[in-house]
C-alpha positions as CSV (number, residue, x, y, z in Angstrom):
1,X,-109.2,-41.8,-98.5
2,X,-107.1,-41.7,-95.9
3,X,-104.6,-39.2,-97.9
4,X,-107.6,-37.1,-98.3
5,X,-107.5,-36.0,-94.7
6,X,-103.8,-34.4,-95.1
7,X,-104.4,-33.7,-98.3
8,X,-107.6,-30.7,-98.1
9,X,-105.8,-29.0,-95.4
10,X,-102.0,-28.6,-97.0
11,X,-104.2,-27.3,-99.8
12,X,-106.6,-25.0,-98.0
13,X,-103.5,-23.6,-96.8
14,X,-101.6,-23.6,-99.9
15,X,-104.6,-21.9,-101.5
16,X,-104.5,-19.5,-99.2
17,X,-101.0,-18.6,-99.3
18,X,-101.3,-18.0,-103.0
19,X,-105.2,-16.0,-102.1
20,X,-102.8,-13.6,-99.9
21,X,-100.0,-13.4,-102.4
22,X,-102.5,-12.3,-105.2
23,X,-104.1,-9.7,-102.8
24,X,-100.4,-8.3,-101.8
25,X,-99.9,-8.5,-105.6
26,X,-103.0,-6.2,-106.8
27,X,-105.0,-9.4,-108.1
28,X,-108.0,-9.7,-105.9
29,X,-109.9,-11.1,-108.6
30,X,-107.6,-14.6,-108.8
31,X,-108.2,-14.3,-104.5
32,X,-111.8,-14.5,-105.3
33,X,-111.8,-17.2,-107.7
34,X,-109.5,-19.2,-105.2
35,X,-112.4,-18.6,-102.3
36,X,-114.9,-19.5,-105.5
37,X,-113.5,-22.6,-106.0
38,X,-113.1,-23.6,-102.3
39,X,-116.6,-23.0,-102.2
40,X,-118.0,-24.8,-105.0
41,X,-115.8,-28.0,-103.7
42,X,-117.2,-28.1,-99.8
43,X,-120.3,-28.1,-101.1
44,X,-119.9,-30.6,-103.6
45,X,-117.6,-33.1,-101.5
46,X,-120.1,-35.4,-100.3
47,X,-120.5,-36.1,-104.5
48,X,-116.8,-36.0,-105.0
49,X,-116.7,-39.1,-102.2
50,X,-119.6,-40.8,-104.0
51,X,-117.5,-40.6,-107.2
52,X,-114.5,-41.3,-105.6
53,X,-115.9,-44.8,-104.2
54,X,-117.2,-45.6,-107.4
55,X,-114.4,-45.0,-109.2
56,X,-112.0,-47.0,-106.7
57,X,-114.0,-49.8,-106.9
58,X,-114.4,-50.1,-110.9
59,X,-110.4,-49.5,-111.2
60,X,-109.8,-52.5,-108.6
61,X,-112.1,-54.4,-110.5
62,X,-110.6,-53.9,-114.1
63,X,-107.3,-54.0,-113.1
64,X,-104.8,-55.7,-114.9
65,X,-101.4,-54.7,-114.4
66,X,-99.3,-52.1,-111.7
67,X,-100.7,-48.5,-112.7
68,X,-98.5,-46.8,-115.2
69,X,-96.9,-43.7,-113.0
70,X,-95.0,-42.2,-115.9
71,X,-95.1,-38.5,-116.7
72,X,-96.9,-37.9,-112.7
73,X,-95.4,-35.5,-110.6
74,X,-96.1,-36.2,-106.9
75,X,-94.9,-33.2,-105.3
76,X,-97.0,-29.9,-104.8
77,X,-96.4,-27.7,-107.7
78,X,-97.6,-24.8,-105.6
79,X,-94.9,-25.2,-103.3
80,X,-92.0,-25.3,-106.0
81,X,-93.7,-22.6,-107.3
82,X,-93.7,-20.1,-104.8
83,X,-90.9,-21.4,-101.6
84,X,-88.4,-22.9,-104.2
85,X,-89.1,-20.2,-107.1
86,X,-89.8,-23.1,-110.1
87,X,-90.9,-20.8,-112.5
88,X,-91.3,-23.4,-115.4
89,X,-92.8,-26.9,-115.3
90,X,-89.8,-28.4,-117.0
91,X,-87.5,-27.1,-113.8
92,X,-89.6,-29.8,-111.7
93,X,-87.4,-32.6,-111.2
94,X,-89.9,-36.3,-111.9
């Protein structure tokens, strides 16, 4: 939970980065859909903790082994994307 309370904020502003870049670029339909989607989660967050909890608790109970992190990228995607110019999923380095 605790990365949670970085987490929202580098991506509300993330988000909003690419919100301006679409305006700038002519797109102010993929701006609204970023504001839709911020929308849609606030109001559902209080749900997405619930889940979250839930979830938590059933993987520490069935857990057998050290989780498999194969194949996930930890960085932000966003940011390669736009401030390193990544163009292509396969250019991110695992």
């Amino acid at each position: 939970m605790t990365n949670l309370l970085w987490i929202i904020p580098a991506k509300l502003v993330l988000d909003g980065l690419a919100g301006l870049k679409f305006l700038l670029d002519g797109k102010p339909k993929s701006t609204l859909a970023i504001i839709k989607a911020h929308i849609s989660f606030y109001i559902h967050l209080p749900l997405v903790f619930e889940r979250r909890n839930k979830e938590y608790h059933w993987i520490q109970k069935s857990k057998i082994n050290p989780p498999n992190m194969k194949g996930t990228y930890l960085n932000s995607i966003v940011y390669k994307y736009y401030l390193e110019g990544k163009k292509k999923f396969s250019k991110l380095k695992f």
